[in-house]
Structures are given as C-alpha cells and as structure tokens.
N, C-alpha and C positions, 0 to 999 in steps of 0.2 A: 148320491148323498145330497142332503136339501144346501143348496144354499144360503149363506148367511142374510136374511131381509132386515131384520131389524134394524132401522137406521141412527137409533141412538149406537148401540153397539159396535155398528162400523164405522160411525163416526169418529166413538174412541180409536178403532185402531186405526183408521186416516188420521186422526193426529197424532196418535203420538208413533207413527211410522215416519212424520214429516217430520219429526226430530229424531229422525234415525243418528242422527252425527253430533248427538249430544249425547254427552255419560249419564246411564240416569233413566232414560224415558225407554227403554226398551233395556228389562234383566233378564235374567236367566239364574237357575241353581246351578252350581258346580258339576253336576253330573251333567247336566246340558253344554255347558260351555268346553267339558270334557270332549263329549260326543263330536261335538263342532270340531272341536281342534281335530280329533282322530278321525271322523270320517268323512270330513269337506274341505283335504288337504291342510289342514293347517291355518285355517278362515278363522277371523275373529266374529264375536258377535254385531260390533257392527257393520262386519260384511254382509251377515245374512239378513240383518236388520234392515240394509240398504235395499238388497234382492229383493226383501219382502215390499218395499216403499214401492220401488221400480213396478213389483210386480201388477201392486192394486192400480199404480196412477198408469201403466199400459191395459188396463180393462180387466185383469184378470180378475177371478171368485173364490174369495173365502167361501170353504164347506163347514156347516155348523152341525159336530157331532154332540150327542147326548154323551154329560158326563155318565160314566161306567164307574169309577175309583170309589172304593170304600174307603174308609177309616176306621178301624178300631174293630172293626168288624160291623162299622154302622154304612149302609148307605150314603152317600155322598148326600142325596135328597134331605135327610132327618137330619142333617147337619146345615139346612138351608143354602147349600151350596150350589144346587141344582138350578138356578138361575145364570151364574158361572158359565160361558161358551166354553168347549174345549172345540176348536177349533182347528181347520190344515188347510193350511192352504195349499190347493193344486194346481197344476197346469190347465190352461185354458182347451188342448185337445183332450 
C-alpha cells in the first residue's frame, strides 16, 4: 500500500495526534468507539489516540488507501469526498 506523502495531510494528523489527551481533537462514531471498547480489551479512545501519537513520533507509516464507500448509491468521488484520506495505519514490519 502507498504510503501517506502529502505533507499538508500529515501534518494534520501530527497535530492533532499531539493533542491526543485533550477531548475533542481526535472522535470517533459510536459504532467505532463500540468496536474499541469490545475488541481492544476494554481501551478508550484516547488510548488508541495515544498509540497512534507514539506510533508516528517512533518512525512509523501511515498507509493512504483510496476511498471505496458509496453513498446513496453515489460514488464517494461525485460527492467530492474523494479528496478525503481513508487511512490505516500499520506496523513498521
């Protein structure tokens, strides 16, 4: 998977990962923070909020996938969304 380069874009998320320990700067929907709770023991969001901060400022790589998600039946694209990163971050091996 390509790596994320654009450096406006990671720049957003170097910051606002660096306020991982304020309410606020890093959400989530309820079906996410669901998942959290059930399959990362019990983890709040800004547990993983924190992992992710740790993860970038120890070297690691955001991978930058193409949004896929429709809408309505429309394209994510025709909805101008496709600018949008969906993003995953992974491990460095």
């Amino acid at each position: 998977m390509p790596s994320l380069t654009d450096p406006v874009i990671l720049g957003q998320f170097r910051a606002v990962l660096a306020n991982w320990r304020y309410t606020g700067y890093v959400t989530a929907k309820d079906v996410v923070l669901d998942w959290i709770a059930n399959e990362l023991g019990g983890l709040k969001l800004k547990d993983v909020a924190k992992a992710m901060h740790d993860f970038l400022q120890g070297g690691g790589v955001i991978d930058q996938i193409p949004e896929t998600r429709s809408y309505s039946g429309r394209s994510a694209s025709k909805l101008s969304l496709s600018s949008l990163p969906v993003v995953r971050i992974s491990s460095m091996s």
